[in-house]
N, C-alpha and C positions, 0 to 999 in steps of 0.2 A: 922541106919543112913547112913550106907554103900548104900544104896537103895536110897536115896536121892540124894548123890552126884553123882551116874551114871545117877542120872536123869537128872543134871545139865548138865553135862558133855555129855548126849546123847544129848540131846536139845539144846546146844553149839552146837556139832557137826552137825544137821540138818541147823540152820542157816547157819551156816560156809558153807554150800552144797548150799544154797537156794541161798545165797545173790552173793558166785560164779557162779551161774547159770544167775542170772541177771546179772550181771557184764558181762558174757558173751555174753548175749542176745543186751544188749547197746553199747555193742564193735560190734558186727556184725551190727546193726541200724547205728551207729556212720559213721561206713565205709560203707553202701551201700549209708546214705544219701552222705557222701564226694564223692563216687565214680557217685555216679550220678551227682551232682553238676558239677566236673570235665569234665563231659562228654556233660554236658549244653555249659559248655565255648568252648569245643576244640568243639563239635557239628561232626556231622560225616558230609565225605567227598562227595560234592553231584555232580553227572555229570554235564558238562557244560548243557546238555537239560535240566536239573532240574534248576540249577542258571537261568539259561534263562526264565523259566516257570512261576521262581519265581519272579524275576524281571516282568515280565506280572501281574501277579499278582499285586503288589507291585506301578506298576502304574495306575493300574484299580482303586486299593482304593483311590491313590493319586488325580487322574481326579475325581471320586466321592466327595471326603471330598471337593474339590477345588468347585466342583457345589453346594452341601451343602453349603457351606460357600458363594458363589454368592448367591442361594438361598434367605438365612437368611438374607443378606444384602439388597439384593431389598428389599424381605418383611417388613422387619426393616424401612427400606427407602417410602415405599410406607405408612405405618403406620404413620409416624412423618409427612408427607404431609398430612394426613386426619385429623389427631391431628392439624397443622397449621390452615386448610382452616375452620375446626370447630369451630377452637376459632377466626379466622377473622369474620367467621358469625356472631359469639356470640357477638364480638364485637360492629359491624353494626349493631343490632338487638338492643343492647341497648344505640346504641346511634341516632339510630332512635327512639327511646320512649324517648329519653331525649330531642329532637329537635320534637317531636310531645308534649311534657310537657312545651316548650316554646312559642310553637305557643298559646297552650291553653292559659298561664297565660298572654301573649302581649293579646291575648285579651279580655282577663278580664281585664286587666290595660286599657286597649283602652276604654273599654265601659265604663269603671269607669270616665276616663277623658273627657270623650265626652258631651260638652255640653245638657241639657235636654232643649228640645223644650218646651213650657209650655203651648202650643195648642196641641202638639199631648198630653203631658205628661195628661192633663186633660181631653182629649176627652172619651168619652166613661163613664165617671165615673157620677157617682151622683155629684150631686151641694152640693157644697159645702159653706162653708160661707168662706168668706177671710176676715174676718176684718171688719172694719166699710165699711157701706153701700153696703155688698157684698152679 
């Protein structure tokens, strides 16, 4: 049983090595992420030529985004006038069929109220009887 409990006891001790090794390993990760982090913020020191180059920079993308941004705005703009002038046509299109739907039916009511001649109305036709002595 002696043979048992060294085995515990060895096996205790590899962990005890293994999990101090990582515990080491995440202390060193720990501090290179903070140390990099810190070095994000303070950022190193850049000559005035470099500030300067970068401020060049800095307004090239500025003037770019600012023309994008004109851009998209026309387009946008030119878009909702083609949208307007399409649905004003659409408009006028249906209400020109609705003012050509009125002429038709005035004259259909017209013909309808229009006296019938009863010379033209019967010309052309076969003879007809109309009644006594006709």
């Amino acid at each position: 049983m002696a043979d048992g409990g060294s085995a515990i006891k060895q096996f205790g001790g590899e962990v005890a090595q293994v999990v101090g090794e990582v515990a080491k390993d995440v202390k060193d990760s720990v501090g290179q992420a903070i140390e990099q982090g810190v070095q994000s913020v303070v950022g190193t020191q850049l000559t005035p030529q470099q500030i300067q180059q970068k401020q060049l920079e800095d307004q090239k993308k500025l003037a770019e985004t600012r023309r994008k941004i004109d851009f998209y705005k026309q387009t946008d703009q030119a878009q909702k006038q083609v949208r307007e002038e399409n649905k004003q046509k659409e408009m006028q299109k249906l209400q020109n069929q609705q003012q050509e739907e009125q002429v038709v039916e005035i004259k259909k009511e017209q013909k309808k109220r229009q006296p019938i001649n009863p010379a033209t109305f019967y010309a052309g036709k076969a003879e007809f009887k109309r009644g006594v002595g006709g």
